[in-house]
FIDREN-215124 format. One record per residue (C-alpha): x, y, z; residue in three letters. Coordinates in Angstrom, 2 decimals, padded with zeros to 5 digits. Example, Ala and Ser with C-alpha at 12.3 -4.5 7.8 and 13.67 -1.06 7.14 Angstrom:
2
@px:012.30, py:-004.50, pz:007.80, residu:ALA;
@px:013.67, py:-001.06, pz:007.14, residu:SER;
//
This chain:
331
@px:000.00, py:000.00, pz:000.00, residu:UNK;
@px:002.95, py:002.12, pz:000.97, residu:UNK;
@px:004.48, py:002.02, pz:-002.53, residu:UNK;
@px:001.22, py:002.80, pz:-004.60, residu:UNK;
@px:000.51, py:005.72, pz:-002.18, residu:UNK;
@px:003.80, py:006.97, pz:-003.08, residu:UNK;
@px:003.76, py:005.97, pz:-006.83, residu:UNK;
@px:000.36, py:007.59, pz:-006.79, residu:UNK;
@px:002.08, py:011.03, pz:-005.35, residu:UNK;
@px:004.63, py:011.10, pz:-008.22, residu:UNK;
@px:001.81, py:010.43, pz:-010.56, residu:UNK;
@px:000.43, py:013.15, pz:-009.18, residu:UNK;
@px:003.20, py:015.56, pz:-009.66, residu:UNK;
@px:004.61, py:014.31, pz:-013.18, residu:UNK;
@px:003.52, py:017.78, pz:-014.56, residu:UNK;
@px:005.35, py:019.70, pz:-012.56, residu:UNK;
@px:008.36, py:017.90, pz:-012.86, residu:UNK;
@px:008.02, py:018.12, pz:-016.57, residu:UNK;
@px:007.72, py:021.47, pz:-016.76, residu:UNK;
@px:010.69, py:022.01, pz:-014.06, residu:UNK;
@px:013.53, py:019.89, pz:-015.75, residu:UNK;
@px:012.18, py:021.70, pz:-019.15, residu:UNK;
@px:012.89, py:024.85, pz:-017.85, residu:UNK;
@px:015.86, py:024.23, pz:-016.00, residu:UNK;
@px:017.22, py:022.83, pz:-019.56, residu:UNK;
@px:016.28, py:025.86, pz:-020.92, residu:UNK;
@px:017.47, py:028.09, pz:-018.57, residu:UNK;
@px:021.52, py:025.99, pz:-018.42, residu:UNK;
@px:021.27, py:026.29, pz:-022.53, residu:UNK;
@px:020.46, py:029.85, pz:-022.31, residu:UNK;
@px:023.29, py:031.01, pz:-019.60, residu:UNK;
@px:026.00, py:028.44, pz:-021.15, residu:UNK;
@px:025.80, py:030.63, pz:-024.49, residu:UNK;
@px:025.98, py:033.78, pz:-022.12, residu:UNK;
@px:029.52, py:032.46, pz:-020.57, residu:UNK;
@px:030.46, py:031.43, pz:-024.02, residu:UNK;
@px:029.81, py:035.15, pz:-024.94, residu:UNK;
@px:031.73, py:036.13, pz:-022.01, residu:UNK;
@px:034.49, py:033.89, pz:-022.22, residu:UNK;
@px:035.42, py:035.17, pz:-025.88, residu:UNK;
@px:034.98, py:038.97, pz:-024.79, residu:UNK;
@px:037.79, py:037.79, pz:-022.25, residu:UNK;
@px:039.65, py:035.78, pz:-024.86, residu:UNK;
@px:039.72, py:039.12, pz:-026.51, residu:UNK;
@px:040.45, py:041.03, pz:-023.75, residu:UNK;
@px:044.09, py:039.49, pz:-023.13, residu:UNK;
@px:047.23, py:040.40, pz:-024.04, residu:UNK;
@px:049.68, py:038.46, pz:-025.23, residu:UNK;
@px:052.86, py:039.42, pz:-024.22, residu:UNK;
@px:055.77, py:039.30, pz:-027.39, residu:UNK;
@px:057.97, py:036.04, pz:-028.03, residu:UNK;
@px:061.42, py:036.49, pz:-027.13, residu:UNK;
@px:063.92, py:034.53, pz:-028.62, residu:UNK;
@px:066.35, py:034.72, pz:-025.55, residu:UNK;
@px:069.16, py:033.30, pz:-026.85, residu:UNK;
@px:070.66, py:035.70, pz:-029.49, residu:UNK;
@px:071.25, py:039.20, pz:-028.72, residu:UNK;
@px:070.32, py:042.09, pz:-029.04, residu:UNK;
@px:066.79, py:040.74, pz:-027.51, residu:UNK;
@px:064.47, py:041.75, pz:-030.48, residu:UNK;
@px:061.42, py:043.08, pz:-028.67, residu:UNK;
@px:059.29, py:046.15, pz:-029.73, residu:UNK;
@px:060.18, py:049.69, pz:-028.00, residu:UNK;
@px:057.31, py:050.02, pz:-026.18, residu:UNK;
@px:057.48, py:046.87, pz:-024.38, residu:UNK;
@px:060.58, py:047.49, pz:-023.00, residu:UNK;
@px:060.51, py:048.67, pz:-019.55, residu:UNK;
@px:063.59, py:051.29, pz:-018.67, residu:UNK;
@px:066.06, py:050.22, pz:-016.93, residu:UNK;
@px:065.60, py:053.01, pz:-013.61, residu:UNK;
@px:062.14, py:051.38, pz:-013.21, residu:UNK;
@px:063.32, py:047.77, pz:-012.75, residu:UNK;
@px:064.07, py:048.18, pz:-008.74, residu:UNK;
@px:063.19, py:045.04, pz:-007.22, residu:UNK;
@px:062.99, py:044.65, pz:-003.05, residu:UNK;
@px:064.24, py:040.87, pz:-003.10, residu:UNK;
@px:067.33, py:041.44, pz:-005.44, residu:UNK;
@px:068.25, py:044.20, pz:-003.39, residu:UNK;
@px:068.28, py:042.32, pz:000.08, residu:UNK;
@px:070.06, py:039.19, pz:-001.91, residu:UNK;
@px:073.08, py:042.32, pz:-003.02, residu:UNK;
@px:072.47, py:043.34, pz:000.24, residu:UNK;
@px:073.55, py:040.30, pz:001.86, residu:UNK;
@px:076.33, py:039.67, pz:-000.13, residu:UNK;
@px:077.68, py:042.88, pz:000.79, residu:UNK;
@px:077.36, py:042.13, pz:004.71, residu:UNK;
@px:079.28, py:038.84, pz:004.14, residu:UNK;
@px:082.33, py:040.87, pz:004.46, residu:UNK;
@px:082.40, py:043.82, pz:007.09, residu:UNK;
@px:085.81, py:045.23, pz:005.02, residu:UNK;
@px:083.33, py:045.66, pz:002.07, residu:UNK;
@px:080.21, py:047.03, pz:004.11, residu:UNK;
@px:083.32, py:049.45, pz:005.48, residu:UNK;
@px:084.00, py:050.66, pz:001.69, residu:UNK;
@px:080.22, py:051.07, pz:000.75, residu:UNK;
@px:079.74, py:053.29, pz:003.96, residu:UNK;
@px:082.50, py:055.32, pz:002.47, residu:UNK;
@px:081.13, py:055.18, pz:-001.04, residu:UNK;
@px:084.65, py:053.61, pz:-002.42, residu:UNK;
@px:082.92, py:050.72, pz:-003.18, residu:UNK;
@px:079.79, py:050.57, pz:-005.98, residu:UNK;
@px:077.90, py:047.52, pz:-007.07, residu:UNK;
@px:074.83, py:046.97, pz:-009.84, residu:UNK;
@px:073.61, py:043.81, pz:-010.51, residu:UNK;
@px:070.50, py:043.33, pz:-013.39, residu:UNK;
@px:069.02, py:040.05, pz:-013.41, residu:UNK;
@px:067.69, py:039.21, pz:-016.88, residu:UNK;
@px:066.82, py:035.26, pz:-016.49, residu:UNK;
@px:063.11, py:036.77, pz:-017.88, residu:UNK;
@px:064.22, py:039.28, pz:-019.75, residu:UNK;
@px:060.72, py:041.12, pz:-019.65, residu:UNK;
@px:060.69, py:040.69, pz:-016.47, residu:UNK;
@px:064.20, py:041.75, pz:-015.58, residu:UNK;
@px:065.21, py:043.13, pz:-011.99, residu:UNK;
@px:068.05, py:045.82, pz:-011.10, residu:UNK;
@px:069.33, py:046.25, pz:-007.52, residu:UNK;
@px:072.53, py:047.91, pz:-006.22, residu:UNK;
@px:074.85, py:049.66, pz:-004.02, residu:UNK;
@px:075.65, py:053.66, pz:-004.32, residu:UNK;
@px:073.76, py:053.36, pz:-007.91, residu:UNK;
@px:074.08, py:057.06, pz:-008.61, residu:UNK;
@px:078.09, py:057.27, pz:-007.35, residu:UNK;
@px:080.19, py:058.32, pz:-009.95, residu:UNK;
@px:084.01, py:058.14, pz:-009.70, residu:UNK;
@px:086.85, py:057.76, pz:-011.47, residu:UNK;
@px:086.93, py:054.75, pz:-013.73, residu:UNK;
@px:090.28, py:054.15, pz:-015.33, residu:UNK;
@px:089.62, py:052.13, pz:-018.75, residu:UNK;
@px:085.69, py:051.05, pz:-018.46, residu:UNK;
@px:084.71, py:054.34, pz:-019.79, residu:UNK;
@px:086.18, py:053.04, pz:-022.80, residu:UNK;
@px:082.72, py:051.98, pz:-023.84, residu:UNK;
@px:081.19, py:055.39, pz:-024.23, residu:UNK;
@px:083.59, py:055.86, pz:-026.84, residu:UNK;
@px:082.74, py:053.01, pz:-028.42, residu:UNK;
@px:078.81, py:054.07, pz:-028.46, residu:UNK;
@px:079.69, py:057.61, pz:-029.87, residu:UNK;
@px:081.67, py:055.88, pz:-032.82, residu:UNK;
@px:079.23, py:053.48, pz:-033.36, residu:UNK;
@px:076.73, py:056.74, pz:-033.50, residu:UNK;
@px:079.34, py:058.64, pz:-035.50, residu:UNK;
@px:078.95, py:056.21, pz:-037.72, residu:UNK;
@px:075.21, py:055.97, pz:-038.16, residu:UNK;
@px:075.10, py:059.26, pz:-038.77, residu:UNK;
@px:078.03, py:059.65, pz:-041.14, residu:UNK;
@px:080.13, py:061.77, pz:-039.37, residu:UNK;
@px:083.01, py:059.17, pz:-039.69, residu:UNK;
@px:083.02, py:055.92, pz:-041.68, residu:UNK;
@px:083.06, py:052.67, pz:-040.87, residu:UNK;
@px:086.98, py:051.64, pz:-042.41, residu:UNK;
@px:088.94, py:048.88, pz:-041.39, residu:UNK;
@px:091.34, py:050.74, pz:-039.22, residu:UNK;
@px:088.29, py:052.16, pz:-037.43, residu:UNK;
@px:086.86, py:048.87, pz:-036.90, residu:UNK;
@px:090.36, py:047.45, pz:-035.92, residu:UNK;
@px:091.14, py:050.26, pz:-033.15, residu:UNK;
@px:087.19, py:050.15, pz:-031.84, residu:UNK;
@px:088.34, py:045.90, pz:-031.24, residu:UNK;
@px:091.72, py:046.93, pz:-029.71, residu:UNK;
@px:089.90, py:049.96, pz:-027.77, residu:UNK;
@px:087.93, py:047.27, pz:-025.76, residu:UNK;
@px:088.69, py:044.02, pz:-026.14, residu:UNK;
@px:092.71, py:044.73, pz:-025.06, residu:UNK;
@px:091.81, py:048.15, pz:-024.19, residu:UNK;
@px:094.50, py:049.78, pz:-026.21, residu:UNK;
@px:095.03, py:053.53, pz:-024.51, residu:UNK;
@px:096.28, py:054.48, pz:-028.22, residu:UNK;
@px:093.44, py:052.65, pz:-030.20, residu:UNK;
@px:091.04, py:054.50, pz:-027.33, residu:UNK;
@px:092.76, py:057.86, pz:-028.20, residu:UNK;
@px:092.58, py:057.16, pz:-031.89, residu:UNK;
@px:088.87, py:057.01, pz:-031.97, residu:UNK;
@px:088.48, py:059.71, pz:-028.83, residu:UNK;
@px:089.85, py:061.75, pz:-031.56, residu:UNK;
@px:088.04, py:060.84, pz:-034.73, residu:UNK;
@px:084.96, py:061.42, pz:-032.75, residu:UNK;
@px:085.67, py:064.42, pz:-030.65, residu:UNK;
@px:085.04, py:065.28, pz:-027.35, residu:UNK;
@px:082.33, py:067.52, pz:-028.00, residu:UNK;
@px:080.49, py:065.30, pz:-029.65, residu:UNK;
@px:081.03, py:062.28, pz:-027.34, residu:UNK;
@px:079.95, py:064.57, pz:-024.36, residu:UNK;
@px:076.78, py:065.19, pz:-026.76, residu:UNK;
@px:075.57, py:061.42, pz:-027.28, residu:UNK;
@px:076.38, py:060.62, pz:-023.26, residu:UNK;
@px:073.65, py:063.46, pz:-022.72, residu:UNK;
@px:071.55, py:062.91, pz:-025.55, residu:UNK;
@px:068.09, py:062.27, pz:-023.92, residu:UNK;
@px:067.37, py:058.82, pz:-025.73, residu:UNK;
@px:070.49, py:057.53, pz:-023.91, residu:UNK;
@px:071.00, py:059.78, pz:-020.96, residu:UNK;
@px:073.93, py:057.95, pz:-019.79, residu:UNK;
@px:075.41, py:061.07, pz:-018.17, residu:UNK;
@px:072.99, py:062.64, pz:-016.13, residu:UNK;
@px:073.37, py:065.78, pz:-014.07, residu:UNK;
@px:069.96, py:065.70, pz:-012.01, residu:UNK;
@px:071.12, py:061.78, pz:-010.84, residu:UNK;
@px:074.96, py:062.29, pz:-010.09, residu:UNK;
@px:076.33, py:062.00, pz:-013.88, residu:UNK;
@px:077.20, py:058.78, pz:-015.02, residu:UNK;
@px:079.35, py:057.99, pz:-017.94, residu:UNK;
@px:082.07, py:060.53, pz:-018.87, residu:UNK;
@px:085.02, py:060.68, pz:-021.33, residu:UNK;
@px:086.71, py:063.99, pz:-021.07, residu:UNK;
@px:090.37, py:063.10, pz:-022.29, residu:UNK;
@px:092.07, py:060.76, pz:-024.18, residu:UNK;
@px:093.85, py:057.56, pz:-022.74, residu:UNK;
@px:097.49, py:057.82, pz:-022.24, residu:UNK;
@px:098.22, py:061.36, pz:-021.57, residu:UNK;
@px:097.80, py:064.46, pz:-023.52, residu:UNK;
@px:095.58, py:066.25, pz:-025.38, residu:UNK;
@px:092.57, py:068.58, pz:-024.26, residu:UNK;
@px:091.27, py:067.45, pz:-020.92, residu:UNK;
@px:087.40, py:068.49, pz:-020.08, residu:UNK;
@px:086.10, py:067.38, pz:-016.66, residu:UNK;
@px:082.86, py:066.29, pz:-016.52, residu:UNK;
@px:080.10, py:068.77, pz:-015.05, residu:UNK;
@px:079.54, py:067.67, pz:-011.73, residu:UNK;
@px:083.13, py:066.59, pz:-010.07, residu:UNK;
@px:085.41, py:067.51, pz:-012.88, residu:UNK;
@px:086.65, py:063.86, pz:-013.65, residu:UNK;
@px:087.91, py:062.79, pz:-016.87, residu:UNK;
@px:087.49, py:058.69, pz:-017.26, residu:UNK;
@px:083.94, py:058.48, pz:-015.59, residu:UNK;
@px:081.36, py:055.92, pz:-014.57, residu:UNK;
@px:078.52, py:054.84, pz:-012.15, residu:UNK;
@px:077.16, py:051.72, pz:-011.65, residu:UNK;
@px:073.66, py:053.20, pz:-012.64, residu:UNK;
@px:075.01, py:053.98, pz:-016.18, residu:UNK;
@px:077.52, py:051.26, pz:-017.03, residu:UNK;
@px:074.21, py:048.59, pz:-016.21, residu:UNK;
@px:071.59, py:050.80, pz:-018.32, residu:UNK;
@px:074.05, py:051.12, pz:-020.86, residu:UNK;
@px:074.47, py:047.03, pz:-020.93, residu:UNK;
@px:070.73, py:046.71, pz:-020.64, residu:UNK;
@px:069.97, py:049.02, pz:-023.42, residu:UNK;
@px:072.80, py:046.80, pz:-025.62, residu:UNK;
@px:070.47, py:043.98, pz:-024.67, residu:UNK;
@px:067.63, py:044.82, pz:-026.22, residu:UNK;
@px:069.48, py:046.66, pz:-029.44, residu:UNK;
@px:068.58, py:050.12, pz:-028.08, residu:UNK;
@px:071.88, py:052.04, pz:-028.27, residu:UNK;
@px:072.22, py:053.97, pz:-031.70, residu:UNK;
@px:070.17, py:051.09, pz:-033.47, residu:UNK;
@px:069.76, py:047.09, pz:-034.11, residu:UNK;
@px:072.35, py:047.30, pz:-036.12, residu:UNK;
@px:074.21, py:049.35, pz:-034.44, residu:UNK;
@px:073.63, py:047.19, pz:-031.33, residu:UNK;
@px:074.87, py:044.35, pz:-032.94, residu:UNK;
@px:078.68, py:045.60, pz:-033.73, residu:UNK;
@px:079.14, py:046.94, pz:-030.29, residu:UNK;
@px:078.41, py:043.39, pz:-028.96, residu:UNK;
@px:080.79, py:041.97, pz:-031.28, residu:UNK;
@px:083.22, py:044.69, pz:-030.11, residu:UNK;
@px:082.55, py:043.49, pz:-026.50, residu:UNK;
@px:082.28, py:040.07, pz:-026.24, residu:UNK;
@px:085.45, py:037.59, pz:-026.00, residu:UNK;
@px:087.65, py:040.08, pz:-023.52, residu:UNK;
@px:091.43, py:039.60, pz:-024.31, residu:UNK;
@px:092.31, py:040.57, pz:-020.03, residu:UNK;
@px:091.52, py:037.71, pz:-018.18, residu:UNK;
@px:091.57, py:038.94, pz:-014.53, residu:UNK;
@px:089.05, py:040.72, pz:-012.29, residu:UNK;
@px:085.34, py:038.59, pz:-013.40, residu:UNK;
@px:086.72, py:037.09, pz:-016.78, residu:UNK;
@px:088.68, py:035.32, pz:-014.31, residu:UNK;
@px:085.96, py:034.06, pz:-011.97, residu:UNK;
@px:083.85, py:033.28, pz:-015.17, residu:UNK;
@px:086.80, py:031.38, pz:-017.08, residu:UNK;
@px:086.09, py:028.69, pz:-014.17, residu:UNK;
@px:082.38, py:028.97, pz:-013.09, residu:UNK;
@px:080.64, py:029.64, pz:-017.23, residu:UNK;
@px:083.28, py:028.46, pz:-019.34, residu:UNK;
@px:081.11, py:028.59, pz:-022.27, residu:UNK;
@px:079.08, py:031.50, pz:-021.52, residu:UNK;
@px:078.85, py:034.83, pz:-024.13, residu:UNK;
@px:080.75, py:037.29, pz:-021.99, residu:UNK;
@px:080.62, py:041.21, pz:-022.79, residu:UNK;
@px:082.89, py:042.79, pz:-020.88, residu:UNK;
@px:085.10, py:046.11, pz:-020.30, residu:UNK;
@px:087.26, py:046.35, pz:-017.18, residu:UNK;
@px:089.68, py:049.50, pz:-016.02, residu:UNK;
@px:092.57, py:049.86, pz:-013.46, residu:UNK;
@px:094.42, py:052.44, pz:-012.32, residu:UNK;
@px:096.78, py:052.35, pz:-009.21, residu:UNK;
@px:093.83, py:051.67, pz:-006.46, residu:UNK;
@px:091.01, py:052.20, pz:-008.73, residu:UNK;
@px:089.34, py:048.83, pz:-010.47, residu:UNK;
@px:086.69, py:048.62, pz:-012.37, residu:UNK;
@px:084.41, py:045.72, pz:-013.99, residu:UNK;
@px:081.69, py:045.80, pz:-015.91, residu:UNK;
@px:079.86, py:042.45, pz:-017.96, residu:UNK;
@px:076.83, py:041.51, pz:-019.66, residu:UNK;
@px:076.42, py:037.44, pz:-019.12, residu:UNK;
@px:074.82, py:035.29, pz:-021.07, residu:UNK;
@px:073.88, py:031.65, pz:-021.72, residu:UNK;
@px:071.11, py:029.10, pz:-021.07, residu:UNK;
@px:071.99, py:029.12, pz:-016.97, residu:UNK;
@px:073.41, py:032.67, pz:-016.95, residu:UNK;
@px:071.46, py:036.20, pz:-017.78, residu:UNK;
@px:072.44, py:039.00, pz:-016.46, residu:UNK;
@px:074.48, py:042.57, pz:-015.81, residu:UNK;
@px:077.04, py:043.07, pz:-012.67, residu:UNK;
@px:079.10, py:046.00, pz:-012.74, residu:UNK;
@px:081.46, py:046.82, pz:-009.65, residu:UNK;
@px:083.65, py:049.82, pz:-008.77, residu:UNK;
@px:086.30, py:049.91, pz:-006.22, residu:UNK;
@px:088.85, py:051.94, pz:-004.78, residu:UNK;
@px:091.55, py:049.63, pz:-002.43, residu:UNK;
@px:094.73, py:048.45, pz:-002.92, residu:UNK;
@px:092.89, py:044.93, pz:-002.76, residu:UNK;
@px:090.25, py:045.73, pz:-005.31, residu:UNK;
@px:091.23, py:042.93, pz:-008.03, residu:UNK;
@px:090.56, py:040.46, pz:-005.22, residu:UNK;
@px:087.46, py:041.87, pz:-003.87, residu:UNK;
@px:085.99, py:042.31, pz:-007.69, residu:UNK;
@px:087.08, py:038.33, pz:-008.02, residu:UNK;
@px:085.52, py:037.27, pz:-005.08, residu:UNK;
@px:082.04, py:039.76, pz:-005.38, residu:UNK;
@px:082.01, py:037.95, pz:-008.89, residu:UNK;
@px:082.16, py:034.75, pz:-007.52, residu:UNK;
@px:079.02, py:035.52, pz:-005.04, residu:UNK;
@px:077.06, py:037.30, pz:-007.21, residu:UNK;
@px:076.88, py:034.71, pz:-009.95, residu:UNK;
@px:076.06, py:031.96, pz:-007.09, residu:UNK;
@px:073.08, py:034.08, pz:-006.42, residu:UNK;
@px:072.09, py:034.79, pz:-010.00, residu:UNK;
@px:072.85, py:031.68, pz:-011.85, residu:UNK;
@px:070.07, py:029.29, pz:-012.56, residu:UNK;
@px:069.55, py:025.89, pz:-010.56, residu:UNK;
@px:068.97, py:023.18, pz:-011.56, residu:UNK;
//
């Protein structure tokens, strides 16, 4: 009796059940074209960021999706440089007193690419590594046909940075001129030298003694850098943005495989023997500098260092040697 009271209530309300799984049929059909609707307008909606072929250089990448290099502060790069710095109080010491200058840009996604550093905006006397302002006012000298592109030009830019030759340097200091080298470190697409942010990168002699000697604006020196600069001027190479692609291209070919194996080139001989290493170093009695752009499948990125110490080819070596533990890839 039980079961044909109950079959007798379903009887009863076969109508209604009908008519309920109809419309709730309905109703799924009608909203399931409504999130197909919405789905597409989201589909359309995205944007897809460009493909970047990270294994040649320059990085070919439109203009306006590269991000400048003064906006690429990151927090946890920072405390990472940071901590490498306290792992010797003799280097915290020579921070404090601003004779020591570190920038590191880590470019493992180059889109995504993150710059941290010590006394950023500290410019001091640079022996040699200013070399490769020179070599980006020829290479714009060029382009715009103020000098041409001969052999012997393309010879002394080589020597000028790959051995850096003091006469090759002076050779093309003087085919360019200091006026107009001064000119392209200040021009506003490169602003390499930059008087509102402590200068930068200055040429205002040639190597080896003699000649006209112009100090730069701010503390009168004449062989220039800070670490701000030298790693916006390597991150700009990166993504073919000094002079143009082409451009771009030759002063990487003038840069990489460095002839002076000391300072980094010596700490990267052992740890990335078969990395692409573009490089300019200086020295000068107590005054060393490095500078390198580093690049493989386990390896992208910029360190540039500036000290002043008797010891400062050992402390360069051995902040090389931390600095690629920290930005190498694992694994």
């Amino acid at each position: 009796m039980k079961k044909i009271a109950g079959f007798s209530i379903l009887y009863s309300l076969s109508s209604v059940l009908i008519i309920f799984f109809f419309t709730l049929t309905s109703w799924s059909s009608a909203n399931s074209n409504i999130l197909t609707d919405f789905s597409a307008g989201i589909v359309e909606e995205v944007v897809v960021a460009p493909a970047v072929d990270i294994n040649t250089l320059p990085l070919d990448v439109p203009t306006e999706a590269i991000i400048p290099m003064e906006q690429l502060q990151d927090a946890e790069l920072q405390q990472a440089l940071e901590g490498i710095l306290r792992s010797d109080k003799r280097w915290v010491e020579l921070s404090k007193n601003k004779t020591l200058s570190i920038g590191i840009v880590d470019m493992e996604d180059p889109m995504h690419s993150r710059f941290a550093a010590i006394n950023p905006n500290n410019m001091v006397y640079a022996a040699s590594l200013p070399k490769i302002a020179i070599l980006l006012a020829s290479e714009d000298a060029i382009a715009s046909g103020k000098i041409k592109e001969t052999p012997e030009v393309k010879a002394d830019m080589r020597l000028m940075i790959a051995k850096s030759s003091n006469e090759a340097a002076s050779r093309m200091f003087n085919r360019v001129g200091i006026d107009y080298i001064s000119k392209v470190l200040q021009d506003p697409c490169y602003n390499l030298y930059d008087k509102k942010n402590g200068g930068g990168l200055w040429v205002g002699k040639p190597y080896g003694g003699g000649g006209t000697r112009v100090g730069d604006p701010i503390k009168g020196l004449s062989h220039a850098a800070s670490v701000m600069q030298v790693c916006k001027y390597y991150y700009m190479l990166a993504f073919g943005q000094l002079v143009n692609e082409d451009r771009s291209k030759d002063m990487l070919q003038m840069l990489v495989d460095p002839q002076l194996h000391h300072k980094f080139v010596s700490v990267l001989d052992r740890v990335a023997p078969t990395a692409k290493v573009y490089r300019k170093s200086g020295t000068w009695e107590n005054w060393h500098a490095d500078s390198a752009l580093v690049w493989d499948k386990t390896r992208r990125y910029i360190v540039v260092a500036l000290a002043q110490d008797s010891n400062g080819e050992k402390i360069l070596r051995d902040l090389m040697l931390k600095i690629d533990n920290v930005l190498a890839l694992k694994g």
